[in-house]
C-alpha positions in Angstrom: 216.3 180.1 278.7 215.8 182.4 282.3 218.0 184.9 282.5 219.3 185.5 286.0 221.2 188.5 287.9 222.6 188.1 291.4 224.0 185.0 291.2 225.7 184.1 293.7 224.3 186.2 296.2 222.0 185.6 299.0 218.9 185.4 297.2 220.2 184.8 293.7 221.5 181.4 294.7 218.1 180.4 296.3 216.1 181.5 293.5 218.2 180.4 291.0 218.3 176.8 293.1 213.9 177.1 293.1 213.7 177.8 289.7 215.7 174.9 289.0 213.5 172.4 290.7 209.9 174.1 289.3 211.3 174.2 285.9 213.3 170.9 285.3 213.3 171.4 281.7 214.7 175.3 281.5 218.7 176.1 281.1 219.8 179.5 282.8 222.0 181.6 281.5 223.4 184.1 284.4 224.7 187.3 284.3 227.7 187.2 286.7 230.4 189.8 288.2 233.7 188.2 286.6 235.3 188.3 289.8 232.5 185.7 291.1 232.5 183.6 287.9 234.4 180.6 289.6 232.4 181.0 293.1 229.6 180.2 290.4 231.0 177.7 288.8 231.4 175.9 292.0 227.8 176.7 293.3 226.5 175.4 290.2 228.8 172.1 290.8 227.4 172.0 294.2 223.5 172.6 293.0 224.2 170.0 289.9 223.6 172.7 287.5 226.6 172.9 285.6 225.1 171.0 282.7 221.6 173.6 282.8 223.5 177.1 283.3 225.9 179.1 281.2 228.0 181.4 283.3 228.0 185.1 281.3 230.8 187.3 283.2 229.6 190.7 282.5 228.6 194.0 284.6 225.3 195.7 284.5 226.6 199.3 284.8 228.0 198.5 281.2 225.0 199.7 278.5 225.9 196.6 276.6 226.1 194.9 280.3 230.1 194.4 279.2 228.4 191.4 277.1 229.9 192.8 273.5 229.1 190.9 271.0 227.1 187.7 272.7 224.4 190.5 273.2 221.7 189.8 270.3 222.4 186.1 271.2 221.9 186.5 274.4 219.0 189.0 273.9 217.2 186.1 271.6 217.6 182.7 274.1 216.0 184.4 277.6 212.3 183.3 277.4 212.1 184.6 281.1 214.3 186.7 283.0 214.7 187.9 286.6 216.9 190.9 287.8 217.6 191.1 291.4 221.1 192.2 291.0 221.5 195.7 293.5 223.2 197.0 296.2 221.6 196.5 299.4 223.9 198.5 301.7 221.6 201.0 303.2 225.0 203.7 303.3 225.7 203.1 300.1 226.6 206.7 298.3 224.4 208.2 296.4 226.2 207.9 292.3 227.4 204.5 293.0 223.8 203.6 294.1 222.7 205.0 291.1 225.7 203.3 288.9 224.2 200.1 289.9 220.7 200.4 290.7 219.0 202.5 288.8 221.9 202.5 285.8 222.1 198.8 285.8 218.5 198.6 285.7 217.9 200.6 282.9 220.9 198.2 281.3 218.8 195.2 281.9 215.7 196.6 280.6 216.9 197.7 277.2 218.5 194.2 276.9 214.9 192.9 277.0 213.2 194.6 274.9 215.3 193.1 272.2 214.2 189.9 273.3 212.0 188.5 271.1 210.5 185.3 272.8 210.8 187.3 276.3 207.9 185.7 278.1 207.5 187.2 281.1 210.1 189.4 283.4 210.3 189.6 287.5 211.8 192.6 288.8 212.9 192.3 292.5 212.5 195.8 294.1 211.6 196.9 297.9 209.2 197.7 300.1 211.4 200.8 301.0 210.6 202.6 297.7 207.5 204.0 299.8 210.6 205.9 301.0 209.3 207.9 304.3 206.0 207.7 303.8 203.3 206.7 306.4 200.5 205.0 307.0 199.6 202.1 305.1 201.3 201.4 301.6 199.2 200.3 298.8 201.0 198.3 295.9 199.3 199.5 293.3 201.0 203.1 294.5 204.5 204.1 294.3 205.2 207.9 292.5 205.7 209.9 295.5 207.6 212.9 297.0 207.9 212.7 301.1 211.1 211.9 300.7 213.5 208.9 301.5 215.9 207.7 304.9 219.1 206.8 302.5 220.3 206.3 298.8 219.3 202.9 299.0 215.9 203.5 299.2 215.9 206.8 296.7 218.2 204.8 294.2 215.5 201.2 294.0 212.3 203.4 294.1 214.1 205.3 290.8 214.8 201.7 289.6 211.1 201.0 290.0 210.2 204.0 287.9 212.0 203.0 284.9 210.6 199.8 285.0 206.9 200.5 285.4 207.6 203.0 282.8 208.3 200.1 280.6 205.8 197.9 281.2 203.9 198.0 278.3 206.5 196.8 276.0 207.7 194.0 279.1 205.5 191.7 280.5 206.7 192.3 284.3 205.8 191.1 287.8 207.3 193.8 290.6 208.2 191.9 293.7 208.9 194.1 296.6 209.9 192.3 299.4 210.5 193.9 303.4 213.5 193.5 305.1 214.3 189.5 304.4 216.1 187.2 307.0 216.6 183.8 307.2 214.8 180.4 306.7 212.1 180.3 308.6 213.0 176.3 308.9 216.6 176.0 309.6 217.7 179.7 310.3 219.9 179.7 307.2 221.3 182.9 305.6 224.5 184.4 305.0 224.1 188.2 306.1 223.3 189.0 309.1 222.2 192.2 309.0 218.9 194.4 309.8 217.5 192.5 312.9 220.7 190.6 313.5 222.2 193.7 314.2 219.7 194.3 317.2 220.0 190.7 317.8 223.7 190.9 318.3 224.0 193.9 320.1 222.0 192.0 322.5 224.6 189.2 323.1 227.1 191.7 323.9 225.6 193.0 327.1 224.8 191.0 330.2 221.9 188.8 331.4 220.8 191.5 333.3 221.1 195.0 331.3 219.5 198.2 329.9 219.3 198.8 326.4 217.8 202.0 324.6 214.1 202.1 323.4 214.2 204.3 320.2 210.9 206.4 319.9 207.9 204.6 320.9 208.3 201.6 320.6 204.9 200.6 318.3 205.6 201.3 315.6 205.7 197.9 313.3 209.3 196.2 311.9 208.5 194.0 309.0 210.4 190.9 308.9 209.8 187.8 306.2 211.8 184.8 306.0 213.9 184.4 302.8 212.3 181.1 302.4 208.7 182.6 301.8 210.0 185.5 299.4 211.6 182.7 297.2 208.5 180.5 297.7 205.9 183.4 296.4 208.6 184.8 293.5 209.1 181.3 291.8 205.0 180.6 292.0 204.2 184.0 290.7 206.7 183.6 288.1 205.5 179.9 286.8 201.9 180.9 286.7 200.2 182.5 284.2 198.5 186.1 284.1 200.5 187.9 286.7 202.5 190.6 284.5 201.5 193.8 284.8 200.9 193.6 288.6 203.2 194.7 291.8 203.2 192.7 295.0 204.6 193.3 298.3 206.0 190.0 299.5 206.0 191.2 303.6 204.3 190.3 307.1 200.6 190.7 307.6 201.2 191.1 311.1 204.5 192.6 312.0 205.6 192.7 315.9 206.4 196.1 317.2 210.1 197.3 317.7 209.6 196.7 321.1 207.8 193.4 320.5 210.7 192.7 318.4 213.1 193.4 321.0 211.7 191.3 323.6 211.2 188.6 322.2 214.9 188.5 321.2 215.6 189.0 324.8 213.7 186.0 326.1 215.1 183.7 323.7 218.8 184.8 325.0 217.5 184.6 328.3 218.0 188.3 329.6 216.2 190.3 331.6 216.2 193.7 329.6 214.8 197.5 331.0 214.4 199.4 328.5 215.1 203.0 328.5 213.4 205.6 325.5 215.2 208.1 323.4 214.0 210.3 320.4 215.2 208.3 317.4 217.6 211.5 316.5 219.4 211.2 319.8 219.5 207.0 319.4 221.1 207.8 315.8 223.8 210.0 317.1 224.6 207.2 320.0 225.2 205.0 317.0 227.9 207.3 315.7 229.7 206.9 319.0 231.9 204.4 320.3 228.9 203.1 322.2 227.6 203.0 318.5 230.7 200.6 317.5 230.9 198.1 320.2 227.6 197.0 320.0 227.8 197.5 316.2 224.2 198.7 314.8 224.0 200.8 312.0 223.3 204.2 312.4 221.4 203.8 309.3 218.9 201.4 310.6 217.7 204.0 313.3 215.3 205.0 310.8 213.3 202.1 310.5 212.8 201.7 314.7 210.0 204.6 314.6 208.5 205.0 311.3 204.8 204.2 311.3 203.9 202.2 307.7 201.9 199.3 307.0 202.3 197.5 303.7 198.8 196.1 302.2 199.4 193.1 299.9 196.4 192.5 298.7 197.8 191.8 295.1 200.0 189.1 296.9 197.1 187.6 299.2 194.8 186.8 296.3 197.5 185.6 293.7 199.0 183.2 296.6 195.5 182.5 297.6 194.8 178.2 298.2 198.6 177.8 297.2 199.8 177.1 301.3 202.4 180.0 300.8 202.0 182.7 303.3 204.3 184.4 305.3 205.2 182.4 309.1 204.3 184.4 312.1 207.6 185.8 313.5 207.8 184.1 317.0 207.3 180.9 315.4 210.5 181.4 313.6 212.3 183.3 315.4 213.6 180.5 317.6 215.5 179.2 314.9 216.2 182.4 313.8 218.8 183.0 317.0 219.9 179.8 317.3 221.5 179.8 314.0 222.9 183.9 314.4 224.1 182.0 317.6 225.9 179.5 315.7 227.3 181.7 313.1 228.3 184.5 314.1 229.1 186.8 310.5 227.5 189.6 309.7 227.5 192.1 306.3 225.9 195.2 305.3 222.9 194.2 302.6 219.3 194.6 303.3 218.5 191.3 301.6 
């Protein structure tokens, strides 16, 4: 049985949808929020899962993840397990972060290490743990103290800690994906967040505008289609002799901010001069009522003018002759648009 958190989230649901198809002959048994039990029941109606996936309501801040006495049963059927259930919200506070993140984690963790026919685990972290360091980011690295830009990152780089600290009793695969938006095929996602904030600030000004430069302007964004996060997660986790080992699922080649930027532009057809402020003064615009209208997150400021680059050399060679590898961003991004054009919702989760 794969035990599954996140269901039916963003990710969850295409994960859980992947696994599916590369293991026809596995059941699921998913950890859900009670107040989403019957939105799964109907996604798994809609995926033709019913029959292959037991909906558990529970809650991951609970130690006994509110499971009470299903836990040794549960805790002897999962054979594989993923836990990608977080809070993505970049403003979250501080103790709820840590309620769910790095409390929840810890929940999860002890509940597999009772499980005696646990195979193999896959821990969905971030990028971000690397917090505000610079330069480029190694996978096989992540204690550090420069620091972090919000709770989110502090609170899933703690998460991380517990669970490398456990590794040698679980047999884990790390996963730590950048900022994730949608397929690179059909556009589809259902937050529009990160970029889509940029992207929609954009289709509130005219066709002939100025719009602020923060910092630089060269520093890279990395972007990577939901599609090729799911892709790399379900190989990794149906092929042998990965646990023990982190990967960053991100861009090779990320464009610039102001790359970034542009290229939204010409696919909304505006003509765009760009005028540069100091990332502290761009943050405090966003706090304004300027800020509001064209609704970016303050938070996100951070991430304009911060110069990182992620190695994934773990990921390059495990992926290696498999055809999954991360799409070039202006190949996608055309579809990207089109369908923020077409559904125009946004909400607050990095992935």
């Amino acid at each position: 049985m794969i035990f599954l958190t996140g269901v039916p989230g963003f990710l969850g649901t295409r994960l859980l949808r992947a696994l599916a198809e590369a293991n026809p002959e596995q059941s699921f048994l998913l950890l859900v929020q009670p107040k989403f039990e019957d939105r799964t029941r109907t996604l798994l109606a809609d995926l033709a899962l019913a029959d292959r996936a037991t909906v558990l309501p529970g809650d991951i801040t609970e130690p006994d993840l509110a499971l009470g006495d299903r836990y040794d049963e549960v805790a002897d059927r999962i054979t594989q397990a993923v836990h990608l259930a977080a809070v993505y919200d970049l403003s979250i506070p501080r103790d709820i972060g840590w309620q769910i993140n790095v409390e929840g984690t810890r929940h999860v963790l002890d509940l597999l290490a009772q499980s005696p026919n646990l195979e193999r685990f896959g821990y969905v972290s971030s990028a971000y743990v690397s917090g505000k360091r610079t330069g480029t980011l190694y996978e096989d690295e992540l204690v550090h103290d420069a620091g972090f830009k919000n709770f989110y990152e502090e609170t899933k780089y703690h998460a991380e800690v517990l669970v490398q600290d456990r590794m040698d009793e679980i047999p884990t695969l790390i996963f730590r994906p950048s900022i994730v938006v949608g397929d690179s095929e059909t556009g589809e996602t259902d937050k529009f967040d990160g970029p889509y904030f940029v992207l929609n600030a954009l289709r509130k000004l005219p066709k002939y505008t100025l719009m602020t430069r923060v910092g630089s302007g060269t520093e890279p964004v990395n972007l990577v289609p939901v599609d090729f996060v799911i892709d790399a997660m379900v190989h990794l986790m149906t092929t042998d002799g990965h646990e023990g080992t982190v990967f960053h699922l991100t861009d090779p080649q990320p464009l610039t901010t102001q790359a970034i930027m542009e290229l939204f532009a010409d696919l909304l057809g505006m003509k765009v001069a760009y005028v540069p402020i100091p990332p502290s003064v761009a943050r405090g615009l966003m706090n304004t009522g300027v800020g509001q209208y064209l609704g970016i997150a303050p938070e996100l400021i951070d991430y304009f003018d911060h110069p990182s680059h992620y190695d994934a050399s773990n990921t390059r060679a495990a992926l290696e002759g498999t055809g999954i590898e991360c799409p070039s961003l202006p190949d996608y991004a055309p579809t990207m648009v089109e369908y923020a054009r077409r559904h125009d919702r946004r909400s607050s989760a990095m992935y």
